[in-house]
Each structure stands twice: as structure tokens, then as C-alpha cells.
N, C-alpha and C positions, 0 to 999 in steps of 0.2 A: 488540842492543837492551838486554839485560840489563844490560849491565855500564855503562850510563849512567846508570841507577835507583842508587837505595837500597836495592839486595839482591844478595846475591852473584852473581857472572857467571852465566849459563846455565852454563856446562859448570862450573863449581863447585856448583851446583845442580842437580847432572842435567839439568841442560836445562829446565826449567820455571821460569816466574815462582812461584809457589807456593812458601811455604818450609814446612818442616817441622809447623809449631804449624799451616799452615793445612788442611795434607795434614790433620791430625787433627783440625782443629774439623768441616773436612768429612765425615771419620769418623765422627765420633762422632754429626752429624745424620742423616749414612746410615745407620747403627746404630739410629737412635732409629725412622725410616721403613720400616725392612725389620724392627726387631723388633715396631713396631705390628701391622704387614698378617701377619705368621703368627702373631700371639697372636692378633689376632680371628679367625683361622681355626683355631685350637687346634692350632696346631702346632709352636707355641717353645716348646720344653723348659725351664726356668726353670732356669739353673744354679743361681740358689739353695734350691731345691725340696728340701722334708721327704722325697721321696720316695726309697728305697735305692735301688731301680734306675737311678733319673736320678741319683742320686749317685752311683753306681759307673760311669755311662757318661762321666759328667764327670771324675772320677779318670783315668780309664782314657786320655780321649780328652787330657787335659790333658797325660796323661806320651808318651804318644806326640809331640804338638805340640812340649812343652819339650826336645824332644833334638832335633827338627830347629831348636828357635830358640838352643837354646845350644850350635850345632857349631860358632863362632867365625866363621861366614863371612856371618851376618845383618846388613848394614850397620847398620841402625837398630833392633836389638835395643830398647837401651836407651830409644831413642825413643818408639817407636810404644807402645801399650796393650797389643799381640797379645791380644784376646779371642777367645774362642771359645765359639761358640755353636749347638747342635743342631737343626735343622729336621726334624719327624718327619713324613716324605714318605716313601715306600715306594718311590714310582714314579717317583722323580726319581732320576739318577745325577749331581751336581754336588757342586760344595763352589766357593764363593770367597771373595775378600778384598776387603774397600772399601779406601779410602786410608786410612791409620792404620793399620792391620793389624789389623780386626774382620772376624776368620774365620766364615765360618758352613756348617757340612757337612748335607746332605741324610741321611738314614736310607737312604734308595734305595743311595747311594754303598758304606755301612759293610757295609749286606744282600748287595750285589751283590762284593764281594772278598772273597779268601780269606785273602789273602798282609799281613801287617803291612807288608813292604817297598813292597808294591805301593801300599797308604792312603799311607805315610808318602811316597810320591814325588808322589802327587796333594796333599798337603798342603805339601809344598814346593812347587812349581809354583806353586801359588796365593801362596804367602808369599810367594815372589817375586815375581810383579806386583807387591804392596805395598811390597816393599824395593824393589824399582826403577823406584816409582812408575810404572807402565804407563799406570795410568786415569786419573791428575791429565795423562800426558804426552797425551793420546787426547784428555782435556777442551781443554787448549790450543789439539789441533790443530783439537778443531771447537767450540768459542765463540770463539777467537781471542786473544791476549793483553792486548790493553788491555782487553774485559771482566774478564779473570780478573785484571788489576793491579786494579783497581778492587774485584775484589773482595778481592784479597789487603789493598789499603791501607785498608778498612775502609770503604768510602764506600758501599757496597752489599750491603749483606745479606743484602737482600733475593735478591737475585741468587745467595749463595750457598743460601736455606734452595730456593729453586725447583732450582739444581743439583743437591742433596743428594735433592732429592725423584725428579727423572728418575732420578739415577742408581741409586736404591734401587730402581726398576721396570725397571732395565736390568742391572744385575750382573750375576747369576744367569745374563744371557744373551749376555754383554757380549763382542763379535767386537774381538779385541783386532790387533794389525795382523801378518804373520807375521816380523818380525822379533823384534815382542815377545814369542810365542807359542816363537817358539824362544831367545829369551834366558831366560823361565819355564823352559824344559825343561833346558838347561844349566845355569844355575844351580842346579836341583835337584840335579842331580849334585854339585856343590860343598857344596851344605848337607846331603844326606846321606854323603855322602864324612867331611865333619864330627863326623857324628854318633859315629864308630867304631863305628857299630850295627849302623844299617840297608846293605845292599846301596843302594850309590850309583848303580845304574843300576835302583832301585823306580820311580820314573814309566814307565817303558819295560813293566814288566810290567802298566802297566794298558792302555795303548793294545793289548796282545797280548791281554789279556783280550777285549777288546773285539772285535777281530778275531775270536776263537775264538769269541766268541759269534754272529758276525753281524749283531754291532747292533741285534739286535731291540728292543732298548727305547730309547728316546729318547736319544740321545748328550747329553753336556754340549759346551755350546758351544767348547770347550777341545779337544777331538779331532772336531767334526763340521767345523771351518772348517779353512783353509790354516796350516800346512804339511800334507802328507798323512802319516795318522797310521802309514803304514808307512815312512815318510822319518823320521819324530820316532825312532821305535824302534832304526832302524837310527842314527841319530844320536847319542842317546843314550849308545849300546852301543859306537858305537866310541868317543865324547869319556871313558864310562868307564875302554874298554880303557887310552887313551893319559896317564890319568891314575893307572894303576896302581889305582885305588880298590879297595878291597872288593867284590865283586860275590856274594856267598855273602848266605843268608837269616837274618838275624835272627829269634828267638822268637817267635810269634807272639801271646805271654801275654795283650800288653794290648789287642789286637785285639777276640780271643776274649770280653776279660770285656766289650769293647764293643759287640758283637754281642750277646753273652746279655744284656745290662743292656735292647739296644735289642728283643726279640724280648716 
């Protein structure tokens, strides 16, 4: 159907009606809806706050991000905005990405690991849905295409700011399909493999985390849904092996000051 319109074929497009500028106008209203709702509950951290602690969590959390987004294997680097942004939740263990690449990590997440490689692979994971547009490909499959033409060709706006608003109430929790769940988890390998830093199989040691803990605290939707997170682990570990990557543990410097910034 694509490739009868005025936009590049689907499989030139990843597969979606949506092109790139819309993935981000939609970002950037989901960005504006998820950073309302945790300032009015004083829980967005202001990256540009006077305050040294929030500035040094920012610094910290900033350098970590930019080495998984400048390991040369980010499709749409140069595209997307990649912000990141701090949610000071204790009790929450998440972190995700809208379309456009407006990251946003829970305090739960940072409190609850030890390991830099282990963050740096839950932050890949998540950058990926956004490089390989998961959630714009998830919206098509349930509004359908001709609303989302309509809205890509500008006729209904409307239509996109009511998108932008569900989906800013849905991220956070957002059951993404297990193909894309294990396309997140591979690719991670790839972007930290990139990094020449980080241990390219760090997503795999959070799912073990998790495991070793017994899950006692609320999983993030990313390891509570299908594929099962001792299938991701062991998948992971070998798509590593067979890629020769790196598998040894990076520094843990800027973790560290990210935890003490957030405590």
C-alpha cells in the first residue's frame, strides 16, 4: 500500500506509514505529556536545574547514553533529538523511549543495579525500540493505516495530540510484541559491542539481576512480558558469543557518581 502514496515504500520505511519528522513531532508531544504528569508530582528532575547533584546525575547519565548512541550502529543518531530525562521514583524499576528518541530512566532502575554494563544494556534496549521504531510500528498495528496516513498528511491533528496523550499513559508500561522485545535485546548487543566499552552482553545481566533477586519488586514491563527472561539471557549470551564482542566489564565511574548524585 505504501509504495502507491507519496512516501517511501514500507520496507524502505521500516515498515510504517510514518516518516521520520512524524516519529518526532509525535515525540516530542509525548515528551511534553509524560514531562507534565511527573512535574506535577515532583518527580522530573530538571536537566537544567542550579542544583549540583541534578547536575552531576545529568553529566554522568548523559556520558554513559552518548557511548551507546555514538557506537556507529544507532540508525537514526543523527535524526532523532535522543533526550534524556530523570524520573525520581525509588520504586519503580523502568526506563523507556517514546518515538524520537526521548529517553526517560526511573531512580528505581539506577538504585536497583550495580553493574555500568548491566544500565548501559537496559539503555540500549530501550534506544532501540526508538531506532527501530517499535511503538510508531505497534500504533499502525492497532489505529490502522489510513488513520495514521491522515495523520502523517497533516489532515488531523487532532488525532495525533489524542495519540501522543494515550501513548504518554502507556509507555512506561507499553507490552511491545516478542518479536520486537527480542529485536530491543539484540540490537543491544550491536550498540554496545559499538561502544568498545561496555561488555556487549550488559542487557543480559540485568534480566540475571532480576532473577537473583526474585523479582520482588515490580518488574518493568520489558522483562515481566514474553519472551521469558531466561530465554532473553541465554540469547543474548550466545548472539554475543557468536559475535566475538567484548563480554568483560567496563568502569563503573559513571554509574557510581550517578547513584551518589541520585541518593
Amino acid at each position: 500500500m505504501c509504495s502507491l502514496l507519496l512516501f517511501s515504500s514500507c520496507e524502505d520505511n521500516d515498515g510504517v506509514i510514518f516518516s521520520i519528522q512524524d516519529d518526532i513531532r509525535l515525540g516530542q508531544q509525548v515528551a511534553e505529556e509524560v514531562d507534565s504528569t511527573y512535574r506535577a508530582q515532583g518527580k522530573l528532575l530538571d536537566p537544567n536545574s542550579t542544583n549540583a547533584k541534578t547536575q552531576q546525575a545529568y553529566q554522568s547519565l548523559n556520558r554513559i547514553v552518548n557511548r551507546v548512541l555514538n557506537s556507529g550502529q544507532v540508525k537514526y543518531k543523527s535524526e532523532f533529538p535522543w533526550t534524556v530525562k530523570i524520573i525520581k521514583d525509588d520504586e519503580t524499576l523502568n526506563a523507556f523511549a517514546s518515538p524520537g528518541g526521548q529517553i526517560y530512566v526511573f531512580s528505581g532502575l539506577v538504585k536497583f543495579l550495580e553493574d555500568e554494563d548491566h544500565f548501559a544494556g537496559v539503555l540500549a534496549h530501550e534506544i532501540a525500540h526508538a531506532d527501530k521504531r517499535h511503538s510508531v510500528k505497534q500504533l499502525q498495528r492497532d489505529y490502522g493505516i489510513a488513520l495514521l496516513l491522515s495523520v502523517a498528511l497533516g489532515n488531523d491533528p487532532g488525532t495525533l495530540q489524542a495519540i501522543a496523550g494515550q501513548l504518554a499513559g502507556t509507555l512506561a508500561g507499553l507490552r511491545f510484541s516478542r518479536e520486537a522485545e527480542t529485536e530491543a535485546d539484540n540490537t543491544s548487543v550491536d550498540y554496545l559491542a559499538g561502544t568498545n566499552y561496555y561488555a556487549c552482553d550488559g542487557a543480559a545481566g540485568f534480566f540475571v539481576k532480576m532473577q537473583q533477586e526474585g523479582q520482588q519488586a515490580t518488574p518493568p514491563e520489558f522483562i515481566s512480558t514474553h519472551p521469558d527472561p531466561g530465554n532473553r539471557i541465554q540469547n543474548i549470551q550466545q548472539l554475543a558469543q557468536q559475535k566475538s564482542c567484548k563480554t568483560t566489564s567496563a568502569a563503573d565511574t559513571d554509574f557510581q557518581q550517578l547513584k551518589n548524585a541520585l541518593n
